[in-house]
C-alpha positions in Angstrom: 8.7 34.0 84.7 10.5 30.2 85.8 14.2 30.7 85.9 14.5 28.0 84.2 14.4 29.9 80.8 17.6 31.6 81.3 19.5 29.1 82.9 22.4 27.5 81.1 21.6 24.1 78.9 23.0 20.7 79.8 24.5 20.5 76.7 25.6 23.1 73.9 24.8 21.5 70.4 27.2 22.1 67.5 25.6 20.9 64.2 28.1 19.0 61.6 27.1 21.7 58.7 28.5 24.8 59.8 27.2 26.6 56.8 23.3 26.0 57.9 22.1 28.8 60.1 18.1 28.1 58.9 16.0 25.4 59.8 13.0 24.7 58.3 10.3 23.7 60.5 7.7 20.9 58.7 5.4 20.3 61.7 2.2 19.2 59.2 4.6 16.8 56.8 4.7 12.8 57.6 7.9 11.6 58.9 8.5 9.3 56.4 7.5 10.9 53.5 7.1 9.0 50.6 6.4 9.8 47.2 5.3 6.3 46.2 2.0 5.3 45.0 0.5 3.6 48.6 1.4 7.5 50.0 -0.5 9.3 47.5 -3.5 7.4 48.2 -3.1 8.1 51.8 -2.8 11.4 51.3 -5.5 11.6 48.8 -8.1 10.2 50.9 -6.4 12.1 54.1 -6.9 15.2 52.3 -10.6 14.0 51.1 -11.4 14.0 54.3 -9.7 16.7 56.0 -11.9 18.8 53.3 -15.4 16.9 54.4 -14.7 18.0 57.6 -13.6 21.8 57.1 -16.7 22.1 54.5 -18.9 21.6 57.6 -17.1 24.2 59.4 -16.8 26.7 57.0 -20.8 26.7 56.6 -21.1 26.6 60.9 -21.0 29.7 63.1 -18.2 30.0 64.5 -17.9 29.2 68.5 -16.9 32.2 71.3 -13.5 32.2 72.2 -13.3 31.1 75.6 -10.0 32.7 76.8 -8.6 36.3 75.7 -5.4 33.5 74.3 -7.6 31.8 71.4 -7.0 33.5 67.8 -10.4 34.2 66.8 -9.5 34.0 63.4 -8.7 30.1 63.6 -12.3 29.1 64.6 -14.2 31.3 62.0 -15.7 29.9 58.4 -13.7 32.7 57.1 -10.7 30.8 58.2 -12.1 26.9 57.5 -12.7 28.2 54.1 -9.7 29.3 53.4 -7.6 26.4 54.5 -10.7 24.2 52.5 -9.3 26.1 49.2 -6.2 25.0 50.0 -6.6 21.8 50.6 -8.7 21.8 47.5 -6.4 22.6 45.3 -3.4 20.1 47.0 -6.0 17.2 45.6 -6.5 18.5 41.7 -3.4 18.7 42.0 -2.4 15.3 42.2 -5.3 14.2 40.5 -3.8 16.4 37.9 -0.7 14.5 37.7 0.2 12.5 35.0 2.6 10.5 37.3 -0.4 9.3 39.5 -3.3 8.9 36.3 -3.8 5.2 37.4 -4.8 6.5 40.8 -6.9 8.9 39.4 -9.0 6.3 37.0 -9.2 3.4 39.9 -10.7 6.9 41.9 -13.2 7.3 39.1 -13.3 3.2 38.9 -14.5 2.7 42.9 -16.8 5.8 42.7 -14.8 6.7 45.2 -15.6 10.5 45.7 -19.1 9.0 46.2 -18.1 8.9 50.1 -17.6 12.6 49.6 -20.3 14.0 48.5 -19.5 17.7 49.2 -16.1 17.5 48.3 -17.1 15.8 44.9 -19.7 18.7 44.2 -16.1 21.1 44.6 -14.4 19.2 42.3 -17.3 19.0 39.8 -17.4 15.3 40.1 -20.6 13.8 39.4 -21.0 10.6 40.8 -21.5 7.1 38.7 -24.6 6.3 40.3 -27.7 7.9 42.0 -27.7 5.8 44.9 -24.2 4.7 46.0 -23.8 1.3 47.4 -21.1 2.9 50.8 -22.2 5.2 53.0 -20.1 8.5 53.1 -17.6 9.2 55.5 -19.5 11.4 57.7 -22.6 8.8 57.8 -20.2 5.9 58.4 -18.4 8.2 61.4 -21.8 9.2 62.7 -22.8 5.9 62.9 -20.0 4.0 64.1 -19.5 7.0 67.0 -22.9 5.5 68.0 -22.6 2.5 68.0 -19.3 3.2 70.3 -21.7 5.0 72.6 -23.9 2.2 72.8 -21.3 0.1 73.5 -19.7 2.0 76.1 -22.6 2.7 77.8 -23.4 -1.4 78.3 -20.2 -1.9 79.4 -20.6 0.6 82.2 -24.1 -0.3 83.2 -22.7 -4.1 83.5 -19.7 -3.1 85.8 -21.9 -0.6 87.7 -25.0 -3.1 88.9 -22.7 -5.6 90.2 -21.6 -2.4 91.9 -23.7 -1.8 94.8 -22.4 1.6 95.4 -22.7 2.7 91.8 -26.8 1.6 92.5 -27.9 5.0 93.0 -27.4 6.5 89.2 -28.4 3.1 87.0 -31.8 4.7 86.3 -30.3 8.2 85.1 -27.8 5.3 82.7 -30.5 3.2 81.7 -32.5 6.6 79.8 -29.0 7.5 78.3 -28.9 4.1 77.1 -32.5 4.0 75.5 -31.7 7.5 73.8 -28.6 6.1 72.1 -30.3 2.8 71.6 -33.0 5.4 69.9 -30.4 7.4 68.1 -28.5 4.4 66.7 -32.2 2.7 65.7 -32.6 4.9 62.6 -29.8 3.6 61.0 -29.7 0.1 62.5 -33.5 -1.1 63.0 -32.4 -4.3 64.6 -32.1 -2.6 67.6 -35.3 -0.9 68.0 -36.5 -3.5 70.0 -34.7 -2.8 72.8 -36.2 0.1 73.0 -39.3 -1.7 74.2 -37.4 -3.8 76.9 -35.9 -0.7 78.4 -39.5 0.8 78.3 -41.3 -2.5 80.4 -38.7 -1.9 83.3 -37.9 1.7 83.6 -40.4 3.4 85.7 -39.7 0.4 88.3 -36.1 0.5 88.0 -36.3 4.2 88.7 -38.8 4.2 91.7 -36.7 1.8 93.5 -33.7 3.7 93.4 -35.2 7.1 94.6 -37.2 5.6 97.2 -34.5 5.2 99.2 -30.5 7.2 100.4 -28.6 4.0 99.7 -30.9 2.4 96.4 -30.4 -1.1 95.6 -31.4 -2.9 93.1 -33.5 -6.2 93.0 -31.9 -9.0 92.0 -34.4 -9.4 89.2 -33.2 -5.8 88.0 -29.8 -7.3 87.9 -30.0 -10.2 86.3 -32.4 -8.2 83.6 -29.6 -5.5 83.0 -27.1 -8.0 82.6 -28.8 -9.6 80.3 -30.2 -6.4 78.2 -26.8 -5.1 77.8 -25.3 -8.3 76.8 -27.9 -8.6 74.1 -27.2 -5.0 72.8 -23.7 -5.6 72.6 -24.1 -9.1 70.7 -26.4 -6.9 68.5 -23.6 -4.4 68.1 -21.0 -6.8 67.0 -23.4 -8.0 64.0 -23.7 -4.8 63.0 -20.0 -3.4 63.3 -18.9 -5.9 60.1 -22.0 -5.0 58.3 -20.8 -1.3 58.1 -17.3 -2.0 57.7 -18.8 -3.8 54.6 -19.8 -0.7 53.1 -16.7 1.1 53.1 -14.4 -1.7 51.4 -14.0 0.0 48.6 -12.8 2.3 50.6 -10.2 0.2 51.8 -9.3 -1.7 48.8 -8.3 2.0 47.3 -5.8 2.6 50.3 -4.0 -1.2 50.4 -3.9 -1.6 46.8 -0.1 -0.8 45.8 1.3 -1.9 49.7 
C-alpha cells in the first residue's frame, strides 16, 4: 500500500461551522441547481431519456463481469429496472406538480413524449398522433452515430491516401466505408448511390494493394477516393439539418423559458 496514505497533509482544514461534523455528499445533483422553469425542463427531458435508455437495459441480458472488482448487481436488468422505477416516478412527479402545470400542457402541446415511445407507454401516455412527425430519441441517436461514422471514416480515408505509408489498409477502409454507407442508406436513401461507386472500384483497389509488400495506389485511385469521400461528406452535411429538423420541437421545449 503507497505511503502516501498515511503521510501527513499539506494543510490541516478547519471548517468556519464548528457545529457540522456531517457532510452530505450530492455527487448525481447539478451544481447550480435551480428550481426555475428552464431547469425543470432540462431535467424532465434529462430524465426522459435517462429512462429510454435504462428501458433497453432492463429488457437486455446482462454482460459478464470482466474483473472479480465489477458489482454484478450494477449491470443486471434487475438493477436497470429498479433505478428505471425510480426515475419513473422523479418525472410523475413533476408532472404532478401544480407549480410546473404549464410545462406539463406545452408537454402534451408538442407531443413531446412522442420521442419516447417506451417511456410514454409507462406513463400511460397515448400519443396525439399515429404517425409522429420527429423521430424518437433512440432513432435520431442511431442515426446521427452513423452519420458520425460515415463521416469519420471519409475523413480518415482522405488523410490516409495522400499517405503513402497508410496505402497498405485503404481496401480493408474502403468495405468499412460501404457497410456504413449501407447502414446509414436505410434511413438516408440519398446515399445509396455510393454504394455503387464503391462497388465499380473495389476489387481493383483491393488487388493492387495485396499484390505487393509496400502497395500503392494509382493515382487514378487517389484522385477517385478523394473525390468519393468528398461527395459523401457534402451528402452528409445536407442531411445533418434535415434531422436536426425533426427534433425542433424538441428543442423549442428545452429554450422556451431561457
Amino acid at each position: 500500500m503507497s505511503e502516501l496514505l498515511f503521510s501527513e497533509p499539506i494543510a490541516h482544514i478547519h471548517t468556519l461551522v464548528h457545529h457540522i461534523t456531517n457532510v452530505c455528499l450530492c455527487l448525481d445533483e447539478p451544481l447550480l441547481a435551480s428550481g426555475n422553469h428552464s431547469a425543470v425542463r432540462r431535467n424532465i427531458l434529462t430524465l426522459l431519456t435517462e429512462l429510454s435508455i435504462l428501458n433497453v437495459k432492463a429488457t437486455s441480458q446482462p454482460l459478464p463481469a470482466v474483473s472479480s472488482f465489477a458489482h454484478p448487481s450494477t449491470s443486471s436488468p434487475q438493477h436497470n429496472q429498479e433505478v428505471a422505477n425510480s426515475r419513473l416516478k422523479e418525472v410523475e412527479e413533476i408532472l404532478a406538480n401544480q407549480d410546473y402545470k404549464d410545462i406539463h400542457a406545452d408537454i402534451e402541446t408538442r407531443d413531446m413524449l412522442g420521442f419516447f415511445p417506451d417511456v410514454a407507454s409507462s406513463l400511460g401516455y397515448h400519443p396525439q398522433t399515429t404517425s409522429s412527425p420527429f423521430v424518437t430519441v433512440d432513432e435520431y441517436f442511431q442515426q446521427m452515430s452513423l452519420l458520425h461514422q460515415l463521416s469519420s471514416l471519409c475523413t480518415q480515408l482522405r488523410d490516409d491516401v495522400q499517405n503513402l505509408n497508410n496505402h497498405k489498409y485503404i481496401a480493408h477502409q474502403v468495405a468499412l466505408l460501404y457497410q456504413s454507407v449501407n447502414a446509414c442508406g436505410s434511413a438516408s436513401p440519398a446515399l445509396l448511390p455510393f454504394k455503387k461507386e464503391i462497388e465499380s472500384q473495389f476489387d481493383s483497389i483491393k488487388g493492387s494493394t495485396e499484390k505487393d509488400k509496400t502497395p500503392r495506389l494509382s493515382a487514378f485511385h487517389v484522385s477517385w477516393l478523394l473525390k468519393l469521400t468528398a461527395g459523401i461528406m457534402a451528402q452528409v452535411e445536407t442531411l445533418s439539418p434535415d434531422l436536426f429538423r425533426k427534433i425542433q420541437p424538441f428543442i423549442e421545449f428545452v429554450h422556451k423559458d431561457r
